[in-house]
Biopython code that builds the backbone (N, CA, C, O; Angstrom):
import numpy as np
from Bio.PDB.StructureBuilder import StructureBuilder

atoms = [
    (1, "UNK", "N", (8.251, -138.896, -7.511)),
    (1, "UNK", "CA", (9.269, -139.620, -8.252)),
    (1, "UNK", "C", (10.230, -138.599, -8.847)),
    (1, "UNK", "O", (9.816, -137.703, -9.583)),
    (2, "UNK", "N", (11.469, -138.730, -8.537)),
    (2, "UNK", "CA", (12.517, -137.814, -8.830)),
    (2, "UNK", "C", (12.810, -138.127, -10.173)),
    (2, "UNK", "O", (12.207, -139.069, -10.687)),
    (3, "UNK", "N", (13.864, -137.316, -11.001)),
    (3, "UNK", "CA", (14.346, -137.284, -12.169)),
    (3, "UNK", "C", (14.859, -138.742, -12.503)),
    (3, "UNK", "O", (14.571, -139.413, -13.494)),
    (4, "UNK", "N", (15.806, -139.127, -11.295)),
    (4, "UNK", "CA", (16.220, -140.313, -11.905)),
    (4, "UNK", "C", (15.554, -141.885, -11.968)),
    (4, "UNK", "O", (16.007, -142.894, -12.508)),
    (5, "UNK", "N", (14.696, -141.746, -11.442)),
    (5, "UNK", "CA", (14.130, -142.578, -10.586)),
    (5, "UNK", "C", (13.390, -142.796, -12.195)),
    (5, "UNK", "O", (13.650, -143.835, -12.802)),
    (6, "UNK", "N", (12.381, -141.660, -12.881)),
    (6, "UNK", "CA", (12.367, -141.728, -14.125)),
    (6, "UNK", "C", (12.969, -142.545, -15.153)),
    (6, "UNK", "O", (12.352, -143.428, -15.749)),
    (7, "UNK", "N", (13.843, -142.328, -15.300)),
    (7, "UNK", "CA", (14.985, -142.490, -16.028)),
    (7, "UNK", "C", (15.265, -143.901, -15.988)),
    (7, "UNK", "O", (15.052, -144.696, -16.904)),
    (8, "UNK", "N", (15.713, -144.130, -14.961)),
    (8, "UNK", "CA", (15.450, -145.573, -14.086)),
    (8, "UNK", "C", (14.210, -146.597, -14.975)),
    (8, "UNK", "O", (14.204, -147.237, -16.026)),
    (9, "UNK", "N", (13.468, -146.380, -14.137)),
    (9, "UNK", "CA", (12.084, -147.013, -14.993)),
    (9, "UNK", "C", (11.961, -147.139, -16.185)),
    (9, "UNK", "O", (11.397, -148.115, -16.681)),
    (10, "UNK", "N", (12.611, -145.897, -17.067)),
    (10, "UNK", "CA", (12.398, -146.208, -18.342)),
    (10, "UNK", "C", (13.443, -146.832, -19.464)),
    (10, "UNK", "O", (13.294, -147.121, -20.652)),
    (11, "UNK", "N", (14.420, -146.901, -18.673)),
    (11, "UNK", "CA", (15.956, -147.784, -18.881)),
    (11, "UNK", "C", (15.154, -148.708, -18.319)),
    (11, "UNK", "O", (14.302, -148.683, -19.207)),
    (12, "UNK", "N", (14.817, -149.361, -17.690)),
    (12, "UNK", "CA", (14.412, -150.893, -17.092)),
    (12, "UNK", "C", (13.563, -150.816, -18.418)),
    (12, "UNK", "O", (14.114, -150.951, -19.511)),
    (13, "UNK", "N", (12.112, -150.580, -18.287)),
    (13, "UNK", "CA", (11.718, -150.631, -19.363)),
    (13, "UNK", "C", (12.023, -151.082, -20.983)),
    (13, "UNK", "O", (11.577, -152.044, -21.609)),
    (14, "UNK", "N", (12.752, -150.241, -21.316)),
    (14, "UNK", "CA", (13.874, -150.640, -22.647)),
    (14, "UNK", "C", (14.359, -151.712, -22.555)),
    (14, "UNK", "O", (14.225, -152.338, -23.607)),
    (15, "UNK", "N", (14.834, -152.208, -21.853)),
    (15, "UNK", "CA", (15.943, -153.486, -21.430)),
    (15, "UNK", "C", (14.917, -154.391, -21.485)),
    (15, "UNK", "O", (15.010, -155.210, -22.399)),
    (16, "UNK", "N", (13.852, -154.486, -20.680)),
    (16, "UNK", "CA", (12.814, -155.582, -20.913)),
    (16, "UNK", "C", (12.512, -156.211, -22.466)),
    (16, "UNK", "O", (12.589, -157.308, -23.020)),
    (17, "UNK", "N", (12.104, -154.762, -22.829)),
    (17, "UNK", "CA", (11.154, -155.184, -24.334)),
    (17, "UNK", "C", (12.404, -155.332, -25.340)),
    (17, "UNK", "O", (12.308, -155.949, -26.401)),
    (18, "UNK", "N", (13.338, -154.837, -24.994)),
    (18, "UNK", "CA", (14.417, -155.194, -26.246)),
    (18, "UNK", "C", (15.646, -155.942, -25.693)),
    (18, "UNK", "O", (16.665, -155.331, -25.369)),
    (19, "UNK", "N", (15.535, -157.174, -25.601)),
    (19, "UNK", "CA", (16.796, -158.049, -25.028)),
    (19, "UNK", "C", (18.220, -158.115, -25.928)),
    (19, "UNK", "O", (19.427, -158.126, -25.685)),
    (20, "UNK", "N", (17.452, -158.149, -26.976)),
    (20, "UNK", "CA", (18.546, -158.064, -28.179)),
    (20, "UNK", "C", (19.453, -156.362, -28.469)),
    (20, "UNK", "O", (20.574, -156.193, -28.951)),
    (21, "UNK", "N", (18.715, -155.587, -28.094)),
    (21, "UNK", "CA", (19.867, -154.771, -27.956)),
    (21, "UNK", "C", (20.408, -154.378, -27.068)),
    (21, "UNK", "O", (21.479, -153.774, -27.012)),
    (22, "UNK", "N", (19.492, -154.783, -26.026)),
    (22, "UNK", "CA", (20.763, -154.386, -24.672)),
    (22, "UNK", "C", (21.620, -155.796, -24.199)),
    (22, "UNK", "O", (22.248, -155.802, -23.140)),
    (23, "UNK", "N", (21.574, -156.951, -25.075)),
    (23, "UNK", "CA", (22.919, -157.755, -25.340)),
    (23, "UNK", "C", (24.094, -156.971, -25.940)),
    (23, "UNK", "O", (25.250, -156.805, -25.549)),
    (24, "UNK", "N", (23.360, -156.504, -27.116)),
    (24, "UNK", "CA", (24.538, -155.537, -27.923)),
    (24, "UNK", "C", (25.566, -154.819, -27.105)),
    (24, "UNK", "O", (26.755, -154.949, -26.813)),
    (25, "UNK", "N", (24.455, -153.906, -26.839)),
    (25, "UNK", "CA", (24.739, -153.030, -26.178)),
    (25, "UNK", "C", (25.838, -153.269, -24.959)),
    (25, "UNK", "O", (26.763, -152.475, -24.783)),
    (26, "UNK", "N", (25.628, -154.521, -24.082)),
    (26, "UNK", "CA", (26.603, -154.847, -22.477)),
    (26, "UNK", "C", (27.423, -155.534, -23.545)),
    (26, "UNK", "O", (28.498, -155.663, -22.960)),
    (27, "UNK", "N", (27.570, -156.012, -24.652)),
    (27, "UNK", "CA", (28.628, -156.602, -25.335)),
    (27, "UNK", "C", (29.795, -155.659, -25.432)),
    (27, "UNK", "O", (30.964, -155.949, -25.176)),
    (28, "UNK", "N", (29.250, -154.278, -25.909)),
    (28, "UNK", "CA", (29.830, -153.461, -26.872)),
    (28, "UNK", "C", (30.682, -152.522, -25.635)),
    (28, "UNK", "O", (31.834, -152.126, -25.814)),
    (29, "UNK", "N", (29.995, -152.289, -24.535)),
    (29, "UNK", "CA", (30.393, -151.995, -23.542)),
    (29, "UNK", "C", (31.424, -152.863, -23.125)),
    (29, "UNK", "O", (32.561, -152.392, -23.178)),
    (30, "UNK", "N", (31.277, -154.157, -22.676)),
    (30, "UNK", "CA", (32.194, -154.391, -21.786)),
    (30, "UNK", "C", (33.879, -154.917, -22.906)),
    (30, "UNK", "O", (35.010, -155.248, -22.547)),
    (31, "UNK", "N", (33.106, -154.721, -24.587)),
    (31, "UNK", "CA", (34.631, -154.918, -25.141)),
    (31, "UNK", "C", (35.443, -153.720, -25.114)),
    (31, "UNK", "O", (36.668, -153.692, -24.997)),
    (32, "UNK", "N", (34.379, -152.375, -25.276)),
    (32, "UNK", "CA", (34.963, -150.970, -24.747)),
    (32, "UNK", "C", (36.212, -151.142, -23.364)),
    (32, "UNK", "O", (37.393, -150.819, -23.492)),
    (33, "UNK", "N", (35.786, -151.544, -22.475)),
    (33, "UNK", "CA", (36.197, -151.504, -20.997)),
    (33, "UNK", "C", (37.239, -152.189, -21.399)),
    (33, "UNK", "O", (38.212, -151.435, -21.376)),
    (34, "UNK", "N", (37.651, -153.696, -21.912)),
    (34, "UNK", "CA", (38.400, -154.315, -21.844)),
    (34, "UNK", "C", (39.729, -153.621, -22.813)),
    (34, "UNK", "O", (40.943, -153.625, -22.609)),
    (35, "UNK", "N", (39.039, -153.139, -23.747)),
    (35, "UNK", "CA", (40.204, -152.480, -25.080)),
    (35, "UNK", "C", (41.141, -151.301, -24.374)),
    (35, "UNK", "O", (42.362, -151.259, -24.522)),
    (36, "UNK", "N", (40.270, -150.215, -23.472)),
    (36, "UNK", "CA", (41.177, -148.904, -22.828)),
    (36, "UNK", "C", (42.157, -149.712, -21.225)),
    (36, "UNK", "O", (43.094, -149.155, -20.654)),
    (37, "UNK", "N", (41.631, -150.937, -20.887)),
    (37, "UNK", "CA", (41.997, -151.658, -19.463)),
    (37, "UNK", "C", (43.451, -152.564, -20.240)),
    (37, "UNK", "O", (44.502, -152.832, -19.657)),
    (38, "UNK", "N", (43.237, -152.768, -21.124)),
    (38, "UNK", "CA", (44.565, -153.683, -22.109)),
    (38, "UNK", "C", (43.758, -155.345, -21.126)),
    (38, "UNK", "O", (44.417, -156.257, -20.624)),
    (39, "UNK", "N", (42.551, -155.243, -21.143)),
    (39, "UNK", "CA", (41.847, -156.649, -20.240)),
    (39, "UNK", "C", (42.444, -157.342, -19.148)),
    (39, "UNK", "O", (42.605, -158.552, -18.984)),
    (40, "UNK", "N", (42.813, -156.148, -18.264)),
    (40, "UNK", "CA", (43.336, -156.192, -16.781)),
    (40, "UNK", "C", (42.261, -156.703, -15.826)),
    (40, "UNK", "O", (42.498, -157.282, -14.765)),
    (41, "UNK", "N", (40.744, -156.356, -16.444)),
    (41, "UNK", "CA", (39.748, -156.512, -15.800)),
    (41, "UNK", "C", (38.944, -157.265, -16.676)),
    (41, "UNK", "O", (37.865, -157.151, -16.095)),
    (42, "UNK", "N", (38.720, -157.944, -17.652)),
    (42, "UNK", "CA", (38.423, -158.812, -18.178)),
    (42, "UNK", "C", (37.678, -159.581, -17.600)),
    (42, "UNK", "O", (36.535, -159.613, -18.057)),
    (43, "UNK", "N", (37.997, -160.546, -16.328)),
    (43, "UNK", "CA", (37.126, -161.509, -15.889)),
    (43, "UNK", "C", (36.234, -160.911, -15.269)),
    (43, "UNK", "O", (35.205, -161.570, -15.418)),
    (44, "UNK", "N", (35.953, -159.620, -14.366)),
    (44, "UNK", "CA", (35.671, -158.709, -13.553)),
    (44, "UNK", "C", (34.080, -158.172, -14.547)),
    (44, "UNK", "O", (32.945, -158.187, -14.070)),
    (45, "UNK", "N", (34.454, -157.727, -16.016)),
    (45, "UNK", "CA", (34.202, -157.473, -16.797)),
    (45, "UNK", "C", (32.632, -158.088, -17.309)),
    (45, "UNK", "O", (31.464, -157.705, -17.370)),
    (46, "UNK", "N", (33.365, -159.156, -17.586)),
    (46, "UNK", "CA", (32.896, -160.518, -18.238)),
    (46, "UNK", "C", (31.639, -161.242, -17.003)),
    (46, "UNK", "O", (30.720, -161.909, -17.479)),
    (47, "UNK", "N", (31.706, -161.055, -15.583)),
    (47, "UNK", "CA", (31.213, -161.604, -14.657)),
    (47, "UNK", "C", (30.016, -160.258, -14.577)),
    (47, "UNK", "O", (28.907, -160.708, -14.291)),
    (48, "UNK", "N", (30.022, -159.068, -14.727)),
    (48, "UNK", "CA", (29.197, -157.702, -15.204)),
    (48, "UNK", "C", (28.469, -157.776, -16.063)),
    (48, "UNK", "O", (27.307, -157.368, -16.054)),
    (49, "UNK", "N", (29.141, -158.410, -17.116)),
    (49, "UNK", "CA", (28.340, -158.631, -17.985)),
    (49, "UNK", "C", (27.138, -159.760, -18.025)),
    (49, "UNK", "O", (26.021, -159.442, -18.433)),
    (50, "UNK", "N", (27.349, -160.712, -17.707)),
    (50, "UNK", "CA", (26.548, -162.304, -17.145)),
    (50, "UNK", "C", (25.629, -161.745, -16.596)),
    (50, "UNK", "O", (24.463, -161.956, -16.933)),
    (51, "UNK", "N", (26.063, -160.675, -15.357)),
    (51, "UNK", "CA", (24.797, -160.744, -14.377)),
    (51, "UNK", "C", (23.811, -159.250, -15.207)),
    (51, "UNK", "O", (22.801, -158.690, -14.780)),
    (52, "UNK", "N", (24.300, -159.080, -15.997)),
    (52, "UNK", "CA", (23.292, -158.078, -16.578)),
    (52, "UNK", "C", (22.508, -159.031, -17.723)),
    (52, "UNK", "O", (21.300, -159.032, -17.961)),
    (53, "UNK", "N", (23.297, -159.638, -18.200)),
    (53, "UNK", "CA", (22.521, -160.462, -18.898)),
    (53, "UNK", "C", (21.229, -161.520, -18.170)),
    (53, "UNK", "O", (20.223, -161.927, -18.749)),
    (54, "UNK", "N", (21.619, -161.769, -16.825)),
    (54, "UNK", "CA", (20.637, -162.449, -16.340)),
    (54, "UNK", "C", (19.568, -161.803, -15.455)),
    (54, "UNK", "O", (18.682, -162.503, -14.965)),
    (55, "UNK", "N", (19.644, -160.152, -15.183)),
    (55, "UNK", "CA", (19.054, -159.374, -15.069)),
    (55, "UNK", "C", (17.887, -159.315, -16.129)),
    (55, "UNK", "O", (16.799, -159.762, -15.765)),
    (56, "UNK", "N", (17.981, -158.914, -17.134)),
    (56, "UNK", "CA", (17.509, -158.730, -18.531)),
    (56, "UNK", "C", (17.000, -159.564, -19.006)),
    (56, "UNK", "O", (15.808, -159.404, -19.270)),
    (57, "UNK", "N", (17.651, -160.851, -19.344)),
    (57, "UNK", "CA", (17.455, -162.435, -19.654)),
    (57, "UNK", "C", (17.937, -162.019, -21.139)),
    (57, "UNK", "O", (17.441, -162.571, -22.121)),
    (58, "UNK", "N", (18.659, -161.290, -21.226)),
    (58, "UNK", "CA", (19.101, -160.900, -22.802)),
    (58, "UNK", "C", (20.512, -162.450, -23.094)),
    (58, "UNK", "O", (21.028, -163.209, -22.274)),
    (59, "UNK", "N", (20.661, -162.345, -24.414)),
    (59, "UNK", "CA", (22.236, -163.189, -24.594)),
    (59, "UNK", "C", (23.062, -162.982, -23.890)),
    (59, "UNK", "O", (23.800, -163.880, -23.485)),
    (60, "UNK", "N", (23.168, -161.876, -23.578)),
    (60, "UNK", "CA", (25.028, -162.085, -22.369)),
    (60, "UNK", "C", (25.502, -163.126, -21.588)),
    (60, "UNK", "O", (26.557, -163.742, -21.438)),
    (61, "UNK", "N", (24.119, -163.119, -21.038)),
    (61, "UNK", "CA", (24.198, -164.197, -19.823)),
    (61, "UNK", "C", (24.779, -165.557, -20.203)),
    (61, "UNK", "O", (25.430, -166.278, -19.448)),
    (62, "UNK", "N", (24.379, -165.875, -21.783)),
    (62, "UNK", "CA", (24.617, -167.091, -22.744)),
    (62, "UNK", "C", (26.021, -167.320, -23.143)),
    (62, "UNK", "O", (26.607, -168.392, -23.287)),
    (63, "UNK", "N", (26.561, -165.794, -23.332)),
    (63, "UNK", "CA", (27.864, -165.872, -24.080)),
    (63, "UNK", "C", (28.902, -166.221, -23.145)),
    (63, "UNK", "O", (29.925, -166.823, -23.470)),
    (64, "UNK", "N", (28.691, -165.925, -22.254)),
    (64, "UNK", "CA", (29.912, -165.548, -21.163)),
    (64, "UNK", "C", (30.378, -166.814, -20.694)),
    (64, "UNK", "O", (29.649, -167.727, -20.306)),
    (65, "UNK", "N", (31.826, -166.830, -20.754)),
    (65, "UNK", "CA", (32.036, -168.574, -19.972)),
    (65, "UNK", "C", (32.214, -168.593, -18.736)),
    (65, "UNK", "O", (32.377, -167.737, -17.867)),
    (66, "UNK", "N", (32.141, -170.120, -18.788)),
    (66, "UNK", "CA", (31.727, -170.105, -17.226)),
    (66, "UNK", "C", (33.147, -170.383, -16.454)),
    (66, "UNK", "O", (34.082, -171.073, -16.861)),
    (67, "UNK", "N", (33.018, -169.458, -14.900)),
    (67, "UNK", "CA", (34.277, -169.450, -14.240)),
    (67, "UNK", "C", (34.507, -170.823, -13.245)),
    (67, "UNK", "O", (35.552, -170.955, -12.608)),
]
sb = StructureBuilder()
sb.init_structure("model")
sb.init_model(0)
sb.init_chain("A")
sb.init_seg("    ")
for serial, (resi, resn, name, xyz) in enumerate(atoms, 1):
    if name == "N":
        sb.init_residue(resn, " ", resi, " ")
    sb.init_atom(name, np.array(xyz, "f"), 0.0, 1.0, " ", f" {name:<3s}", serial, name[0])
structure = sb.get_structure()
C-alpha cells in the first residue's frame, strides 16, 4: 500500500465517522470556489457538492437544490 493509498483510507475514514464536519467542510469549500469563480461555476459546484454529500451521507447532499 503506497503513500497515498494511505492517506486515502484514512480521509475515507474521517468522512465516515464525522459527517458533520465534512458537510462543513464541502460547504466551506465549494463557497471558497464560488467566491474566487465570481459563481461562473456555481451549478457545477453545487452538483460536487451533492454527490459528496451522498458519498458520505453527510448534509450536503440535503442542502443542495434540486436541478
Amino acid at each position: 500500500m503506497g503513500l497515498f493509498d494511505s492517506a486515502k483510507d484514512k480521509a475515507t475514514e474521517f468522512a465516515n465517522d464525522n459527517p458533520d464536519k465534512m458537510s462543513d467542510g464541502v460547504e466551506k469549500g465549494g463557497d471558497f470556489v464560488d467566491s474566487k469563480t465570481g459563481d461562473k461555476y456555481a451549478d457545477q459546484v453545487d452538483k460536487g457538492q451533492a454527490a459528496i454529500g451522498d458519498k458520505f451521507g453527510g448534509a450536503a447532499a440535503d442542502e443542495q437544490p434540486e436541478n
